[in-house]
VOGU-3710 file (C-alpha; in Angstrom, 3 decimals, decimal comma):
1> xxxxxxxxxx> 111,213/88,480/75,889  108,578/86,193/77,973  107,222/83,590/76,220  103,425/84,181/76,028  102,795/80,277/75,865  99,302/79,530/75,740  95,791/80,217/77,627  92,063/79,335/78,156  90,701/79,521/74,964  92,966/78,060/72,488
11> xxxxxxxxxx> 90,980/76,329/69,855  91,443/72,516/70,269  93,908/72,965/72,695  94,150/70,172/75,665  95,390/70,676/79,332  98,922/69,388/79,593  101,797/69,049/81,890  105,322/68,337/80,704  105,971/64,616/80,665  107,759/62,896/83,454
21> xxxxxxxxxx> 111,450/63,956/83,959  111,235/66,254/81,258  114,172/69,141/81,586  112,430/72,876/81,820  114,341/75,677/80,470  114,952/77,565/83,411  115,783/74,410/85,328  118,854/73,847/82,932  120,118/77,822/83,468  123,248/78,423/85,923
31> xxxxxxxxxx> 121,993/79,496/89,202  122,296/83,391/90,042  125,284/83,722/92,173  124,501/83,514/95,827  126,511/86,230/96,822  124,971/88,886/94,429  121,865/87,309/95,870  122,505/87,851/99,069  123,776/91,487/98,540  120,297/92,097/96,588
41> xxxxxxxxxx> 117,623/90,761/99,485  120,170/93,058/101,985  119,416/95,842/99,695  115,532/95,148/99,703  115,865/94,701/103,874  117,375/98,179/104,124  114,922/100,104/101,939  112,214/98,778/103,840  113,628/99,649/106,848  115,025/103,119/105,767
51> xxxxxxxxxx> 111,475/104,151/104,033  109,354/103,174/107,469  111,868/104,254/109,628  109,131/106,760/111,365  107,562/103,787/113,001  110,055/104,159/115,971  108,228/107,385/116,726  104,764/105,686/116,099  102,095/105,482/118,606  99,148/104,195/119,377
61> xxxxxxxxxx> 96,131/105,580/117,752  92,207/106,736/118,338  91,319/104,226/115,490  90,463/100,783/116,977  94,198/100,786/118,712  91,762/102,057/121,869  89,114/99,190/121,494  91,896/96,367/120,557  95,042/97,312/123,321  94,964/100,536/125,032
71> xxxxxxxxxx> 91,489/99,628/127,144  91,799/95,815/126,521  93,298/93,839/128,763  92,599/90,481/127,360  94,859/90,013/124,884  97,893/90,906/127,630  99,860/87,451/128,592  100,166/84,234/126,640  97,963/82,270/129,788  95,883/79,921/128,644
81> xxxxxxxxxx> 92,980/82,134/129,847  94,376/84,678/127,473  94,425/82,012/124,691  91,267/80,903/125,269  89,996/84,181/125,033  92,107/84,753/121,436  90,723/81,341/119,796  86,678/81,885/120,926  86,634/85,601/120,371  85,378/87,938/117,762
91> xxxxxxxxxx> 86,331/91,004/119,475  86,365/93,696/116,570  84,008/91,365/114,060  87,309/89,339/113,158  88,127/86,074/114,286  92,385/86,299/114,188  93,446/84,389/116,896  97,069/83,570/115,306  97,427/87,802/115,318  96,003/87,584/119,111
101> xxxxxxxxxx> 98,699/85,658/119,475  101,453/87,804/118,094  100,244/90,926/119,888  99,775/88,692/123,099  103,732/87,963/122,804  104,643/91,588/121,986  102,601/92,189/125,225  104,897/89,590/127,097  108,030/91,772/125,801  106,904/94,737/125,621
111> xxxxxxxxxx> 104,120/95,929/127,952  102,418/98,629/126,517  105,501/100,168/124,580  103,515/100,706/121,235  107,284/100,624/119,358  107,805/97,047/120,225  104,490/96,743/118,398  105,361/98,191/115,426  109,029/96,632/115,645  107,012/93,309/115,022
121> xxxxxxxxxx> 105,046/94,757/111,977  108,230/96,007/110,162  109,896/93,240/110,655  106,898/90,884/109,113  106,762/93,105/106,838  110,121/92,888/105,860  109,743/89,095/105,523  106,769/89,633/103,197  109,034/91,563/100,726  111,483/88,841/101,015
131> xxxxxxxxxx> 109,149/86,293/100,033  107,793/88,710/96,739  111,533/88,730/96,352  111,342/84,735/96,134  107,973/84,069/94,792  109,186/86,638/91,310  111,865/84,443/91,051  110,337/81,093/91,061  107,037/82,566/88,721  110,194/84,161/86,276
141> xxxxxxxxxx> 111,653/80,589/86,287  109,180/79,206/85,039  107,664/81,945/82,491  110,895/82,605/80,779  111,119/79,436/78,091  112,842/81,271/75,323  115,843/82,255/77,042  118,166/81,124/80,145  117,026/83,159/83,082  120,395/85,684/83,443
151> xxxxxxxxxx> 121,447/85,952/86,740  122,255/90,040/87,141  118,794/90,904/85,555  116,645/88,035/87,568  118,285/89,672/90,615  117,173/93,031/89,752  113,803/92,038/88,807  113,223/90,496/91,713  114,237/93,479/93,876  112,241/95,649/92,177
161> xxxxxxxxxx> 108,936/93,475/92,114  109,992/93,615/96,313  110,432/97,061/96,235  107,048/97,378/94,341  105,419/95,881/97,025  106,846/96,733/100,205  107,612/100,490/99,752  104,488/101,794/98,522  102,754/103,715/100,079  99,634/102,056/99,917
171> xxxxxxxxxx> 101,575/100,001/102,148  101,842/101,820/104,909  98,424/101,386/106,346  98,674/97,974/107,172  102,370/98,399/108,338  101,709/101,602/110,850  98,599/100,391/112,208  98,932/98,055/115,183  95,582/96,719/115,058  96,307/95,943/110,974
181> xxxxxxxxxx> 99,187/93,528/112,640  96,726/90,859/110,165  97,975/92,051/107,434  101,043/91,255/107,808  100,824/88,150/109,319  98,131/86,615/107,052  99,792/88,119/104,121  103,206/86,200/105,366  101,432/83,192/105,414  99,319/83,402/101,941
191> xxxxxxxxxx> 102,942/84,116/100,230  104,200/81,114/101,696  101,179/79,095/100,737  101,776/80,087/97,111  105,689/79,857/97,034  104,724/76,151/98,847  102,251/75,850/95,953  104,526/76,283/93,175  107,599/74,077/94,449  104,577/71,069/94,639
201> xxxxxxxxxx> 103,895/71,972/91,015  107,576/71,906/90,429  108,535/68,624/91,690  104,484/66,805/90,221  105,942/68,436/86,925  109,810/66,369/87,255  107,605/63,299/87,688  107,583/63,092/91,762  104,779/62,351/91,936  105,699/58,602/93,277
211> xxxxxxxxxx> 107,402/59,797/95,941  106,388/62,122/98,625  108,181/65,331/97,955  105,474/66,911/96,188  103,243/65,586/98,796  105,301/67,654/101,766  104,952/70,522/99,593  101,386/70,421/99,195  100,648/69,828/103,520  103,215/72,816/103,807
221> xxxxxxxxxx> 101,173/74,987/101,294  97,645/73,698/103,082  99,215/74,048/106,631  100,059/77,822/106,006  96,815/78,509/103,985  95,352/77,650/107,450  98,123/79,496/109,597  96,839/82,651/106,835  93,066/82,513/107,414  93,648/82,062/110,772
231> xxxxxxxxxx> 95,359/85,327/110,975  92,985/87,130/109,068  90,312/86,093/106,582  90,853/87,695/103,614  92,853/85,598/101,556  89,728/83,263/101,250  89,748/83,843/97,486  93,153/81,892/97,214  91,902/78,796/95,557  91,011/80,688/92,120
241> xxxxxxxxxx> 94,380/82,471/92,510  96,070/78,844/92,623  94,139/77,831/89,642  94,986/81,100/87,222  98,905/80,254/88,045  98,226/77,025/86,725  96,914/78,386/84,055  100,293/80,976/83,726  102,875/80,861/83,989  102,684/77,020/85,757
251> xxxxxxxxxx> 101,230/76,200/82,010  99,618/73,132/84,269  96,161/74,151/82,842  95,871/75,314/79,068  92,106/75,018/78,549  88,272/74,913/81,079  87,396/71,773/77,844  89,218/68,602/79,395  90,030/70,031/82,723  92,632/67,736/84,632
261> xxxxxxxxxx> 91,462/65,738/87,743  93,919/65,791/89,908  94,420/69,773/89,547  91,159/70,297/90,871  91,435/67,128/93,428  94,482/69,200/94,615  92,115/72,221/94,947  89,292/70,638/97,313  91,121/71,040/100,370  91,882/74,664/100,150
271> xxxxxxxxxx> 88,208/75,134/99,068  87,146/73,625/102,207  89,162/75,821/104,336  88,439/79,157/102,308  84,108/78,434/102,497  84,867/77,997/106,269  86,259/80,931/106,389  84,220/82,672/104,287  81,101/81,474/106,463  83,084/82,448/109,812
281> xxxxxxxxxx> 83,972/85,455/108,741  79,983/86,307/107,382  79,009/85,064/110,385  81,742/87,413/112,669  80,762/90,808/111,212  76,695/90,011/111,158  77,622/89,378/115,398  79,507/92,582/115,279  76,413/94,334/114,266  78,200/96,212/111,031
291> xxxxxxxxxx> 76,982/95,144/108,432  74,712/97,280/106,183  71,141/96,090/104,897  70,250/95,900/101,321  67,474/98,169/102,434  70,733/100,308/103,823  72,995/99,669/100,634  71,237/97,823/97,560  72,808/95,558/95,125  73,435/98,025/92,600
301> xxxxxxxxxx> 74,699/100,136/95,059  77,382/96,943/96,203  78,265/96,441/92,786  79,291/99,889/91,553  80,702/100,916/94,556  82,894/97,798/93,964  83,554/98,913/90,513  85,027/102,027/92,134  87,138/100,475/94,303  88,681/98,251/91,835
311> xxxxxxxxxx> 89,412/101,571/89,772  90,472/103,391/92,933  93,395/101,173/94,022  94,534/101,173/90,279  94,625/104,645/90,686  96,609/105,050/93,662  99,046/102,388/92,683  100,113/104,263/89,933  99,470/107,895/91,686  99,436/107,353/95,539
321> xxxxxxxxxx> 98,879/111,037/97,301  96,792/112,377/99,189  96,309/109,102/100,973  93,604/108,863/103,942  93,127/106,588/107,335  89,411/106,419/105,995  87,744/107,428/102,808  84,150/107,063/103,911  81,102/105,866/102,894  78,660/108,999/102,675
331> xxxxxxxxxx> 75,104/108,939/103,895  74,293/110,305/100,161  76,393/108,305/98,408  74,698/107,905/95,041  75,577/104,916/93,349  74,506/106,212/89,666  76,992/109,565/90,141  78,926/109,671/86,637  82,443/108,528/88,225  80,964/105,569/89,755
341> xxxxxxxxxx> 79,488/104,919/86,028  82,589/105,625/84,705  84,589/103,317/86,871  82,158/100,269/86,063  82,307/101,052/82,154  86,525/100,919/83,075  86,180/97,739/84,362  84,351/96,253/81,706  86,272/97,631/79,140  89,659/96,356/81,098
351> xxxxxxxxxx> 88,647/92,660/81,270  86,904/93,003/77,829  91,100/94,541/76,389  92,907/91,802/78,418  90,745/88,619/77,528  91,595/90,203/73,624  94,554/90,030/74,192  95,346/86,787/76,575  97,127/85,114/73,966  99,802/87,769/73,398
361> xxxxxxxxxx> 100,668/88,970/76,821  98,729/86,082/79,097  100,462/87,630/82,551  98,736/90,746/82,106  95,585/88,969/81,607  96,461/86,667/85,273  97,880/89,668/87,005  94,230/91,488/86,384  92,239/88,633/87,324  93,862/88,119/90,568
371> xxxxxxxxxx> 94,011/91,204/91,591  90,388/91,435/91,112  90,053/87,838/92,744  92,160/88,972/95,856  90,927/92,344/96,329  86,924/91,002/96,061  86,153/90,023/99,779  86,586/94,118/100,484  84,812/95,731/97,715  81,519/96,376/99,823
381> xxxxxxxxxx> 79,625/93,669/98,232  79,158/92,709/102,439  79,194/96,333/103,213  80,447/96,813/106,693  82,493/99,857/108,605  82,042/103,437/107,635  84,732/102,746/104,779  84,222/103,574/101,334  87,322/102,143/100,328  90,952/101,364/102,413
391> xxxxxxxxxx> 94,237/101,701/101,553  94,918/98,705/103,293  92,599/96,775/101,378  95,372/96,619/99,010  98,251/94,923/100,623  97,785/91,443/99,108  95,687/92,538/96,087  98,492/94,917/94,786  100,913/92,002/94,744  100,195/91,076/91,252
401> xxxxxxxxxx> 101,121/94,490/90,172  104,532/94,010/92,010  105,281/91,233/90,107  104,181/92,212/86,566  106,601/95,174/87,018  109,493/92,972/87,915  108,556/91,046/84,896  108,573/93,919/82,674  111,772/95,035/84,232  113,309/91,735/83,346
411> xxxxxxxxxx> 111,625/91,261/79,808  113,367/94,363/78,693  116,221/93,712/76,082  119,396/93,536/76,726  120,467/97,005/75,361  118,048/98,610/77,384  118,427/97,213/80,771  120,349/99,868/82,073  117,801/102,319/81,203  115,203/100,385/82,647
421> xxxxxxxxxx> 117,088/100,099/85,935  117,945/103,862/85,734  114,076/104,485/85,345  113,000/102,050/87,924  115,524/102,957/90,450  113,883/106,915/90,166  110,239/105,382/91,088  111,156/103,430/93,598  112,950/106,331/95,697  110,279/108,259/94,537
431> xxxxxxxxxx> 108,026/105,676/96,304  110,520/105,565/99,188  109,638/109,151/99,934  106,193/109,060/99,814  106,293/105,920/101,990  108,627/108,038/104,625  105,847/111,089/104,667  102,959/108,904/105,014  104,362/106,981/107,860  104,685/110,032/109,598
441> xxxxxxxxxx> 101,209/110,433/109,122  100,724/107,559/111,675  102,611/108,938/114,562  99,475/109,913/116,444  95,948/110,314/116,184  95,873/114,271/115,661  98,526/113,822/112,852  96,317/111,200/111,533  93,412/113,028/111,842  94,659/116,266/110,660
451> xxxxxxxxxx> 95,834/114,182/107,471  92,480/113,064/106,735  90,794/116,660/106,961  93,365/117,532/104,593  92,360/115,678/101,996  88,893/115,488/102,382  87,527/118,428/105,046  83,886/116,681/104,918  85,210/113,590/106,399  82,892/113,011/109,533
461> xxxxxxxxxx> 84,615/110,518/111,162  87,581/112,317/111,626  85,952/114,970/112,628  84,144/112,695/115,051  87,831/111,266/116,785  89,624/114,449/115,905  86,549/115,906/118,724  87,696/112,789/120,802  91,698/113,985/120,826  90,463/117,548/121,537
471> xxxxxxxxxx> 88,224/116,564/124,532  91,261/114,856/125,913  93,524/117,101/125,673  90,898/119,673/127,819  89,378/121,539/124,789  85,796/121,525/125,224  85,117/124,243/122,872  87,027/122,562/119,830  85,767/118,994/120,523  82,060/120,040/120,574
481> xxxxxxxxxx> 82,663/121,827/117,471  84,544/118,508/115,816  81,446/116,543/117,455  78,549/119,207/115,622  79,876/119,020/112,184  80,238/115,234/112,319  76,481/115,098/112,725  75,827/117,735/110,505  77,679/115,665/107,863  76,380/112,968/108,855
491> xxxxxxxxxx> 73,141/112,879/111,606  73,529/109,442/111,901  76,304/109,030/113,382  76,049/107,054/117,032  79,328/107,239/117,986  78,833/111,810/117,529  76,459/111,529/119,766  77,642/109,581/122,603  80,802/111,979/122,622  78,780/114,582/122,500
501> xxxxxxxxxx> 76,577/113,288/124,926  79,875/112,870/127,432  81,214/116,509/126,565  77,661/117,964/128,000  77,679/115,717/130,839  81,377/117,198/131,744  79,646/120,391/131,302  77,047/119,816/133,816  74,032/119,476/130,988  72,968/116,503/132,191
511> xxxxxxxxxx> 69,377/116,538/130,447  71,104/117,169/127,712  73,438/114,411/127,898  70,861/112,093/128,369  69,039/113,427/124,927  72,371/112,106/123,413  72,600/108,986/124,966  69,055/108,330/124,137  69,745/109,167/120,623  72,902/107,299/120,136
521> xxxxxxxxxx> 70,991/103,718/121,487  68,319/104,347/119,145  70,642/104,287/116,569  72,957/101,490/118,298  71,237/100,161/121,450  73,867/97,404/121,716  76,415/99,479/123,343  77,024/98,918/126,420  79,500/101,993/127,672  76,547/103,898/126,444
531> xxxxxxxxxx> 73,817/102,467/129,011  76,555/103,140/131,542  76,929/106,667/130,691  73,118/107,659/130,978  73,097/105,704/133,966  75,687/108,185/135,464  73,446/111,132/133,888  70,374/109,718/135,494  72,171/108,807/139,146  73,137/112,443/138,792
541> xxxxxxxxxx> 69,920/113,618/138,250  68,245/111,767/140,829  66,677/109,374/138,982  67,611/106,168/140,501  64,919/103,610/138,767  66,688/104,955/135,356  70,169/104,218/136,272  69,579/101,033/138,062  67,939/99,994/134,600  71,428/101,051/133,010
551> xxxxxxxxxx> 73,884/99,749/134,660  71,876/96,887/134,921  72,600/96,699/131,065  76,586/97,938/131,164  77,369/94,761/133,623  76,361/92,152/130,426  79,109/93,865/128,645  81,649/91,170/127,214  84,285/93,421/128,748  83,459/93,961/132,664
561> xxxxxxxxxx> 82,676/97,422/134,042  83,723/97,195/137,875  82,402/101,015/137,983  78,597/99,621/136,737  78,671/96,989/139,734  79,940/99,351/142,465  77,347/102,770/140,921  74,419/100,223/141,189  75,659/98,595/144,436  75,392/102,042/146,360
571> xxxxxxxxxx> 71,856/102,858/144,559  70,988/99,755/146,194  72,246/100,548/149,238  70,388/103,470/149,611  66,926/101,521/148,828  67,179/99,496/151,521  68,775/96,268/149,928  72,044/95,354/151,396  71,868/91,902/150,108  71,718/93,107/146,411
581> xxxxxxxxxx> 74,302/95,830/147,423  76,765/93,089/148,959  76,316/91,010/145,982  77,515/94,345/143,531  80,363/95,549/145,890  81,280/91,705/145,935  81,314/91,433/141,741  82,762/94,931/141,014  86,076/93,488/142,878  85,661/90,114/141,234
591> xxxxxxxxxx> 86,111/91,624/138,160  88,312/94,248/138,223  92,082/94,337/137,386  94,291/94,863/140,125  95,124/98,824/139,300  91,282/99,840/139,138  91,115/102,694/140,864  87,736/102,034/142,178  89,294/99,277/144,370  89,988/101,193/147,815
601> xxxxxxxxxx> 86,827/102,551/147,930  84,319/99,516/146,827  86,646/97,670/149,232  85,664/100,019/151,912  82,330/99,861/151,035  81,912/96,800/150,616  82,872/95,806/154,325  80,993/98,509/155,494  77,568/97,418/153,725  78,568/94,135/155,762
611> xxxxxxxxxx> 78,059/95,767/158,743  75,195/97,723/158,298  73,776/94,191/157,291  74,916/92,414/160,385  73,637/95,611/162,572  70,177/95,338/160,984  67,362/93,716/163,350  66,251/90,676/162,259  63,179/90,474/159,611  60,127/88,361/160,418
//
């Protein structure tokens, strides 16, 4: 079995590291054979491709794929005004430009073929469970003291710690979901920070410390800790994940009472980058207007609701159906309802079991902690989004997990390996499965939709973009009916109203349109498409004051609305003022793309407001 080795807390015990040169068990072990190696990370490679094979059917979707590529046009070239634009920007409250980036490429390859898109995510992803695949067997190394690592079962833990990982369904959020392509990416980059970490440890432990090989290690580790924020903040809480492998299985750090220097001299750097990111990242979804007041959602509301989201991935880990795009956050959500209760008391008595026990089974006790430590920058304690909770949430935080059960798989006994492979073989095609039907769940947006009302029929915001898919496909009746019991669910809901406002303005009911849009920017007056739409309501109606006043508002947009420039260009036109009108016709062409179809016709307009000008008699 694992050696438990020791932990915070020992009684007199002093932080050590093993002398200069000193031979580690592992070390001394004969090296699995490279070609059952080989044959083992081909295995992993085809599972992951055989369980999201759905993907190639995959498109994109009514859940931020609209906001982030179908209507966005900035992200489309690798210019430097599209780069630029992908290192200033905190277009959906994240700052991501490496994943900008990406996308920006698959845009140079692909146009707007969403299953290049998600060729790129599977195949990231399939790195990622390559590196789980390394990363078990470097941490196995070095926790196995007692015994010789043996090839065959070191193989077979590590597949099924990758496995673990990269075919649950949990998983399939952040694979299926174009706009998650940060996921992946970041989550590429924090495993290779951490694999990057523990080779630096490796070679400061065999006394290289006068050289510079542990010194390349450690700018590698740094450089992609960067390359990962810079993908997607959420592996801020790194640093503390760093310092609980040192504690195990790195056995670098044995006690808080004589704490090494240098271990936490290593640490400062990656501090510095994670509170920069932590700021930028506060600072990206306050500008985003999502985040929730305490006056919205108090403290004690932040910190059970985190409680239940630490007990709700557990959950799903172990039992993942009935998986949802969105679990969301109710208007009524009570914070004192007995689960939420119940999942804080679980908690508690979780850390209070696994501290009891650190000396006897320490990599429970790390696995815990950092999955707790990874998962934190999501549990609503900066509430923001309609979420609840996110399936995605879990992509790096459920790591831990993967590797305790490749551990377990390879601390079993000799006599019962088999078993244990026969057994884990069973849940990982059982996982397989699940991962192939939930990926089909991502297809479209009614399948995803549809999905979500399945498991939870109260579910306003599907309701809300289910109403959207209807009123696209022509079904006026079954949209406004999607659009009414989203607010009834939930009358607060900005988004219900501007689509409903739209659907009555398609019917001709323009006043009541306008009671929508008036509603919605009380609830949100920062949205711009939303000024532009009453404006068209109000131009309808006549009231030409009103809509000047709106589109007035839609043209400060950070994306440019040609239409706003050309609607108030013409109001102008009939007031009298062909300068102003010039000046519109002139900017609704400046910054449109090259397909608008608005073109032709401002074009035209545009020259003949020019000659209405130059026919005008002369003003004294």
């Amino acid at each position: 079995m694992l050696e438990s080795g020791s932990i915070v807390g020992g009684a007199g015990a002093a932080p050590v590291e093993a002398a200069a040169g000193a031979p580690e068990g592992p070390a001394a072990a004969p090296s699995p054979s490279p070609a059952g190696t080989i044959w083992m990370r081909c295995l992993v490679v085809l599972a992951v491709v055989a369980a999201f094979a759905p993907l190639w059917n995959c498109q994109f979707v009514n859940w931020d794929d609209s906001e982030n590529f179908v209507d966005n046009p900035r992200y489309r070239g690798l210019s430097l005004a599209h780069l630029r634009w992908m290192f200033t920007t905190f277009h959906g409250g994240h700052y991501q430009p490496l994943s900008w980036v990406t996308v920006g490429l698959d845009y140079t390859l692909w146009g707007m073929q969403p299953r290049g898109y998600h060729l790129t995510n599977l195949l990231l992803h399939v790195v990622n469970a390559l590196l789980v695949y390394a990363l078990t067997v470097v941490l196995l190394r070095r926790a196995a003291s007692r015994r010789a690592p043996d090839g065959p079962a070191l193989r077979l833990a590590a597949a099924v710690a990758a496995l673990g990982f990269a075919i649950h369904p949990l998983r399939v959020e952040s694979v299926a979901w174009v706009t998650e392509r940060r996921d992946v990416l970041s989550g590429c980059f924090w495993l290779l920070t951490v694999l990057a970490y523990v080779r630096m440890a490796d070679a400061r432990r065999a006394g290289q410390g006068a050289g510079g090989d542990w010194r390349t290690w450690y700018a590698v580790s740094l450089g992609c800790f960067l390359l990962s924020l810079l993908s997607k903040a959420w592996g801020m809480t790194l640093p503390v994940v760093l310092v609980m492998l040192d504690v195990y299985p790195l056995r670098r750090l044995t006690t808080w009472r004589a704490l090494p220097r240098r271990l936490w001299i290593e640490k400062i750097p990656f501090l510095a980058l994670a509170g920069g990111a932590m700021a930028l990242a506060a600072f990206t979804v306050r500008a985003g207007g999502q985040v929730r007041t305490l006056a919205e959602h108090g403290v004690a509301a932040r910190a059970l609701q985190g409680a239940y989201g630490l007990m709700f991935y557990l959950w799903k880990t172990v039992a993942p159906i009935n998986l949802s795009p969105l679990y969301p956050l109710r208007p009524d959500f009570n914070p004192f309802a007995p689960l939420s209760l119940l999942c804080a008391l679980g908690v508690v008595a979780i850390t209070a079991v696994l501290v009891g026990m650190r000396r006897r089974f320490p990599w429970v006790l790390v696995a815990w902690a950092s999955y707790v430590v990874i998962v934190s920058p999501v549990l609503g304690f900066l509430q923001s989004g309609p979420q609840l909770v996110a399936d995605r949430y879990t992509y790096l935080a459920c790591v831990p997990w993967a590797l305790l059960a490749g551990a377990a798989v390879y601390g079993l006994p000799a006599s019962r390996r088999r078993v244990g492979a026969i057994v884990a073989t069973g849940i990982l095609l059982a996982l397989g499965v699940l991962t192939f039907r939930q990926t089909r769940v991502w297809t479209d947006g009614a399948a995803l939709w549809d999905q979500a009302l399945s498991v939870d029929p109260s579910n306003y915001v599907a309701h809300l973009n289910r109403g959207w898919l209807q009123m696209q496909h022509g079904d006026a009746d079954g949209a406004m009916a999607h659009y009414e019991e989203a607010l009834r669910l939930n009358p607060r809901l900005p988004d219900a109203y501007r689509n409903r406002g739209f659907l009555r303005h398609v019917r001709n009911d323009l006043q009541g349109a306008i009671d929508d849009y008036n509603t919605a920017l009380d609830l949100d007056p920062t949205h711009a498409i939303t000024y532009f739409n009453r404006g068209l309501a109000r131009h309808a109606l006549g009231d030409a004051d009103g809509a000047i006043a709106d589109y007035s508002v839609a043209v400060q947009a950070p994306l440019p609305n040609p239409q706003a420039y050309s609607n108030r260009a013409r109001l102008r036109r009939q007031r009298g003022d062909l300068t102003g009108a010039i000046d519109d016709f002139e900017k609704s062409l400046q910054v449109a793309s090259p397909t608008w179809p608005g073109r032709a016709q401002a074009e035209e307009d545009l020259q003949a407001t020019r000659d209405q000008a130059a026919a005008a008699p002369p003003s004294h």
